[in-house]
N, C-alpha and C positions, 0 to 999 in steps of 0.2 A: 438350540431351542426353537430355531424358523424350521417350519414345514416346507420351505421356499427353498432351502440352502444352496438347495444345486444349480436354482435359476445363474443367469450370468449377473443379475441386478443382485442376489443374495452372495452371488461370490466375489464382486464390486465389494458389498459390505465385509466380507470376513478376511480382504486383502488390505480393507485398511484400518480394520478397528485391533484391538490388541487378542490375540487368538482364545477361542470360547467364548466371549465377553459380550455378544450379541444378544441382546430377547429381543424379540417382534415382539409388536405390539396391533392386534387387528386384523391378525392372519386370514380370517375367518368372513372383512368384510367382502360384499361382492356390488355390481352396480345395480342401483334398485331399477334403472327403467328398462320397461319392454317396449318401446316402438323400433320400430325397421328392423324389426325380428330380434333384438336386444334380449328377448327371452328367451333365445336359442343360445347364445353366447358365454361361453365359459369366460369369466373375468374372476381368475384367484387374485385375490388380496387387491381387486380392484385395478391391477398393474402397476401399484408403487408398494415396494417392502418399507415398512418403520418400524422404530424402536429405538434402544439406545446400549449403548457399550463403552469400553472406556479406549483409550489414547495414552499411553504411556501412565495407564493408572486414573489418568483423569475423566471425569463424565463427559460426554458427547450424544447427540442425539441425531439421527442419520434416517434420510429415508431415499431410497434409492426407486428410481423406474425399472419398470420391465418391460421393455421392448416387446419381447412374447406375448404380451398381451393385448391384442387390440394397440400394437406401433405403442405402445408404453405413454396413449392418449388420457390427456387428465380429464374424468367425467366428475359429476358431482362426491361420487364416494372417494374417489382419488385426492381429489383437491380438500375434501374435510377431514381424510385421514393425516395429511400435511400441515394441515388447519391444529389439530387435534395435538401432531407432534410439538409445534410452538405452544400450544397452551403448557405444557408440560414443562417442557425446555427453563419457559420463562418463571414457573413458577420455579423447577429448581433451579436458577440460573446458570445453564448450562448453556455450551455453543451450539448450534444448528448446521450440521454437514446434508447437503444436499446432492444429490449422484444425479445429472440430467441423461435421459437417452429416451427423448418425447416424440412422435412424431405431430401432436399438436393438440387441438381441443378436440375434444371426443365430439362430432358432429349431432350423433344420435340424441344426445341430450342437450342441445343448444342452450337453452335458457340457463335450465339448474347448474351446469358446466359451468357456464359464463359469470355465473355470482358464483358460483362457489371457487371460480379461478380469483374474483375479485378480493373475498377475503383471504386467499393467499399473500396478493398484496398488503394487504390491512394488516394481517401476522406481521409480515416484515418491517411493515413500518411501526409498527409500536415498538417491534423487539430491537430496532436500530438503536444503537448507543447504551443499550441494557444489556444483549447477550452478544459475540462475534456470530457473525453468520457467514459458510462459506459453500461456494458453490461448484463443485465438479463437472464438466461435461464431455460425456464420453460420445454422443450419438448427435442427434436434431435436436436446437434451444431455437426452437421458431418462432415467429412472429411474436404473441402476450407475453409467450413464455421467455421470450429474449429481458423481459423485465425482471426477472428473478433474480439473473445473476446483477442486475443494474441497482440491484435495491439489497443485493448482499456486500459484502465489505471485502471481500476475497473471491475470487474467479480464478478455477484452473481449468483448463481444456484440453485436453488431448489431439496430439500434434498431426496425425493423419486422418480421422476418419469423422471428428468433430466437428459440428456445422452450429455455427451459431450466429443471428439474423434476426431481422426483426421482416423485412422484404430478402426475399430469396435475391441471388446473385442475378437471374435470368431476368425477374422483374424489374431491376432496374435500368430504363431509358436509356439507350447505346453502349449495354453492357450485357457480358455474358459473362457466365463462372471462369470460362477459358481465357478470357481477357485479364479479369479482375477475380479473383473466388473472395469478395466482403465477408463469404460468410466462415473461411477459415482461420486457424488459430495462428495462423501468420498473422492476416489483415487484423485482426481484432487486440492480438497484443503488442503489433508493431504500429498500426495506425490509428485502429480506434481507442485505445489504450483501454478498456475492458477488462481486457484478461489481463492478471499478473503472472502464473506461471503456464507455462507448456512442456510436453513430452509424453512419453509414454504411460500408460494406465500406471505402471508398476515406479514408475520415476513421483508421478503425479499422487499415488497415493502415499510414497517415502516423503516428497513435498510438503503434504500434507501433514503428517504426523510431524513432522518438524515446526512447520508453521504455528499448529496450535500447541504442543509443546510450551513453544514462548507466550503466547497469548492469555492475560487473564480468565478464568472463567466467566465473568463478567463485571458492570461496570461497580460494583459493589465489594465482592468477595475476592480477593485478588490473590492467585495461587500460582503466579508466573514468575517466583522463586526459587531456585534450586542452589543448593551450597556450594560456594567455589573455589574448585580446586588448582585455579591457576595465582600464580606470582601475581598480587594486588600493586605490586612496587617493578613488576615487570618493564625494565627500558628495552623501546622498542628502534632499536637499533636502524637509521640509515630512513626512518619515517619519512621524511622529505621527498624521499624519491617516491613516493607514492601520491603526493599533492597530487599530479594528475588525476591519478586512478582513485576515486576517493573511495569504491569499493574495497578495494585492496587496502586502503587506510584501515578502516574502517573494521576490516576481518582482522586485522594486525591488532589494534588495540582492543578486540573482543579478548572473553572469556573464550580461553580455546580457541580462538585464529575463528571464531562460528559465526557469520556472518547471513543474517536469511535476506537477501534485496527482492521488493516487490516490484512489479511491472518493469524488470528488468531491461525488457526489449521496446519500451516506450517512453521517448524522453529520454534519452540515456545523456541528456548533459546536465538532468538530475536525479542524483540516487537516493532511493527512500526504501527503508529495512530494518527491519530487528537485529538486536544482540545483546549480548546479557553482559554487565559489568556489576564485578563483587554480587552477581546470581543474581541479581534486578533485569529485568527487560527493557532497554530504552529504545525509542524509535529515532531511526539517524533519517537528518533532510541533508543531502550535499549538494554544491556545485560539481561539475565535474569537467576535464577539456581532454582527457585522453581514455580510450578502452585497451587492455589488454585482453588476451586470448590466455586461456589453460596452461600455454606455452610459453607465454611472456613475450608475446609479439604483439606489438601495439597493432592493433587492429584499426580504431576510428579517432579523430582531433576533434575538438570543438574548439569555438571561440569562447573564451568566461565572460560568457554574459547568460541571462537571464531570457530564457524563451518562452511564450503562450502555453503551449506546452507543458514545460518543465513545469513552472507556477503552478499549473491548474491541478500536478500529477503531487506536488510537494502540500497545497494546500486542503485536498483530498486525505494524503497519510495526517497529516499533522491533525485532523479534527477525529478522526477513527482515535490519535494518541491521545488526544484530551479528553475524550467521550471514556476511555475507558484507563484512565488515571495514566497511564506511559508516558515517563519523564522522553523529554525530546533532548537530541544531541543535534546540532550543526553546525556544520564545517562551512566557511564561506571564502570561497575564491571568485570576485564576479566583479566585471568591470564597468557594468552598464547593463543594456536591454538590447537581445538581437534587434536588427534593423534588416525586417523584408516587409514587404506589402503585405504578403501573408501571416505573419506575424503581428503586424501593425493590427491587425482587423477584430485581434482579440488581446492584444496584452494588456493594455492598460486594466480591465476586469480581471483575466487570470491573476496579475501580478497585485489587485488590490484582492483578492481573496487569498492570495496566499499573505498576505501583508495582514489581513482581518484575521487569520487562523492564528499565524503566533502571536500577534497582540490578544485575541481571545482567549487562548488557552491560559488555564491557572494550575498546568501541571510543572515541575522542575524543568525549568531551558538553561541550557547552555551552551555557549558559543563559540568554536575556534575558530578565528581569523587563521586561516593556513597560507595563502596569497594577496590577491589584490581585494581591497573594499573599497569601490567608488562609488559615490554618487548615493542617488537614491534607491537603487538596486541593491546596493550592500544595507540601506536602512532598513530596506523589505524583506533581508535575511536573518531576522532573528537577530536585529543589533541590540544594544542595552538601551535605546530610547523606544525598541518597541516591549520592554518587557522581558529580557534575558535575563536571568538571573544572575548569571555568571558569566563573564567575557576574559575568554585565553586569546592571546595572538602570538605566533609564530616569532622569532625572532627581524625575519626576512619581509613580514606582512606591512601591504601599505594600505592604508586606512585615510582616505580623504573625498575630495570631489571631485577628482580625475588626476590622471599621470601628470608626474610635474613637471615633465617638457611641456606638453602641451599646455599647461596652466602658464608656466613663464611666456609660452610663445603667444596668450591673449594679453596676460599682464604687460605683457613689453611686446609689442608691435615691430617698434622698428629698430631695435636693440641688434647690435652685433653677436653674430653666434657666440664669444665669449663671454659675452653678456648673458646672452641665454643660458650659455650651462652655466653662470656661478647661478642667477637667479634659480635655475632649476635646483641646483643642489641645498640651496638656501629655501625654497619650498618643499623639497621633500625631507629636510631635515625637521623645519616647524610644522610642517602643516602635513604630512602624509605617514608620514613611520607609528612606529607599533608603539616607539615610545614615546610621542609627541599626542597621538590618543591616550597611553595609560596618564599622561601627565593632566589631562583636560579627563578622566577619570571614564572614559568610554570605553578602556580594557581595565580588568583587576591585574590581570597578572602577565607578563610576558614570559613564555613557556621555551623550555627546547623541545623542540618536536618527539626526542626520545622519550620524552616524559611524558607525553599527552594521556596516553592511559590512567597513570596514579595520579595525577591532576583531574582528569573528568570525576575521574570512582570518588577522588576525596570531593569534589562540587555536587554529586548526587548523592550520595553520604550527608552529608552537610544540608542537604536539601530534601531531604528524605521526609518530612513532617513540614510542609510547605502548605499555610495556611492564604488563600488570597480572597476578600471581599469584593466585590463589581457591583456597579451599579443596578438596581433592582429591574427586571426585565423579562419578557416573555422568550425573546430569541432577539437576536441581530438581523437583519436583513441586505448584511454582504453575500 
């Protein structure tokens, strides 16, 4: 139905919506102004295609750039046909897929471009926490435009030829692309954490369709059910050895082993991702201290603890799951707060907005203790005194205010080492074990790790019609 189809921005669209399923919308507009010879200028569909198609059956609204066109620069007509697509979106509450490949703001029309790139903004901020928004980049997301995907909920970019930037690599003060490239989908999902997925157009657009697959239609109408055809009673055999990899937990005790992790390659000593238990879609926050490879070669160690980072990447997912009703799952193994200078500069904030996000949230939480819970770190992980609903621990898990060596060796100063170990074994008996919290009522139930699966399904089950009142309020200001 696009008179565009064969553009490469129209075959972007028919690579990843479900085949035929495309109408444009707007084919027809062109840009109105004629200065710097603008009236010379062939501008079909303005250089963005829109319209809408579905996703494994479901609505979705897409508008894609066309580089061909004037660098695929957004002028006044481009930016209100985007405008135009959210108005739609939101009335049907439908998600918003976005395909970047800009070479930047249409110069010729400075002004009218410039406000009408601003309500691009304004769409996205209203549509935040009503519809998912998610944004592709295949080409240039420069400078304003660097805001689009910062103001969408999802970012994928494509791993070779995508440049995304707010200041070019060159422009930055004792820096060149050849030194540092800030503006590739390396830096951006390994260091600036931005971007959640990377790889090829044809990876990134299977990505995609998986991603929104799980994901509500929006914060209202919730269609991120599908019936399930695996073992609800399913024991997951040998679970334990996955504590490291909480990814790999995580896929295990999914429907179908189906696990989607976002910003994968940021933060990776915490994991944040979909997966569907009993066909609901939950969002998982983990600790995590080991990576594995494809291969099952441990690739990367961490310490369990709690990083600026990690917090800022867990507190980010977990408000996207409350905004749009997704019961939360998490796993906690964490024995404190890293300790670096650089770290220091930002945790205490990252770690109190991740602490504000699950005490915020009033969708279904629950929580496996898998390892260690020390201190005030493990209280910031979705414990029962911030509002879990449900609290499993491990058989193995120790739950207190730090290791119980260490506790005996402040408690007893000058005590002989066998002093220290009975006291040790005598604190970790009362005061640190899984079953010394379920006794003090901090865990419901103490689990075997094989079991974790039919244990969470029946705590989200059970919590499925989960009613919470809060205090009357405009917003919080963590």
């Amino acid at each position: 139905m696009s008179n565009t189809a064969q553009s490469l921005a129209g075959n972007r669209i028919a690579s990843l919506l479900d085949e035929n399923s495309f109408v444009e919308i707007g084919a027809g507009v062109t840009a109105r102004n004629t200065d710097f010879n603008m009236a010379k200028a062939e501008t079909p569909a303005d250089g963005v295609i829109t319209g809408y198609g579905v996703i494994n059956g479901g609505l979705v609204y897409v508008y894609s750039q066309d580089a061909s066109v004037l660098g695929g620069t957004i002028g006044e007509m481009h930016a209100k046909k985007i405008s135009g697509l959210y108005d739609l979106a939101l009335k049907m509450g439908a998600p918003v897929i976005g395909l970047i490949d800009c070479a930047g703001l249409r110069l010729q029309e400075a002004a009218d471009a410039l406000n009408a790139f601003g309500e691009i903004y304004l769409k996205q901020s209203l549509a935040s926490g009503v519809i998912p928004q998610i944004t592709a980049v295949f080409g240039n997301c420069g400078g304003g435009l660097a805001l689009v995907p910062g103001l969408t909920d999802f970012t994928f970019m494509e791993e070779k030829n995508a440049k995304l930037f707010v200041n070019s690599p060159n422009a930055l003060a004792g820096n060149t692309a050849e030194k540092c490239d800030t503006a590739s989908a390396k830096f951006q999902s390994e260091e600036a954490g931005l971007v959640d997925f990377t790889g090829s157009e044809a990876e990134i657009f299977e990505q995609i369709r998986a991603l929104v697959s799980m994901l509500p239609a929006n914060n209202e109408d919730d269609l991120s059910y599908e019936e399930c055809t695996d073992d609800l009673n399913r024991v997951c055999e040998n679970l334990e050895n996955c504590a490291g990899d909480t990814a790999l937990l995580l896929a295990n005790i999914a429907d179908d082993n189906e696990f989607v992790e976002t910003k994968s390659a940021y933060a990776k000593d915490m994991v944040t991702g979909f997966l569907r238990l009993n066909g609901q879609t939950v969002g998982a926050v983990a600790n995590r201290t080991e990576v594995y490879d494809e291969n099952g070669e441990k690739v990367e160690t961490f310490d369990a603890v709690l990083s600026r980072k990690g917090a800022a990447k867990a507190a980010e997912f977990i408000n996207f799951c409350d905004a749009f009703g997704i019961p939360v799952l998490s796993l906690t193994n964490v024995k404190g707060f890293k300790t670096s200078m650089c770290t220091e500069k930002g945790i205490a904030a990252a770690a109190a907005k991740m602490t504000y996000a699950f005490a915020n949230a009033t969708v279904p939480k629950v929580n496996v203790v898998i390892g260690a819970a020390y201190g005030s770190a493990y209280v910031a992980m979705n414990s029962k005194a911030l509002g879990a609903d449900l609290t499993f621990a491990w058989p193995n898990a120790e739950i207190g205010t730090m290791d119980a060596k260490l506790a005996a060796k402040i408690m007893y100063a000058d005590a002989d080492a066998a002093t220290l170990n009975e006291k040790a074994a005598e604190y970790q008996a009362l005061q640190n074990s899984a079953v010394s919290a379920a006794r003090r009522g901090y865990v419901d139930t103490i689990i075997d790790p094989a079991d974790t699966r039919k244990y969470v399904i029946g705590a989200f089950e059970m919590l499925f019609t989960k009613r919470e009142d809060r205090p009357a309020k405009k917003h919080g200001t963590v």
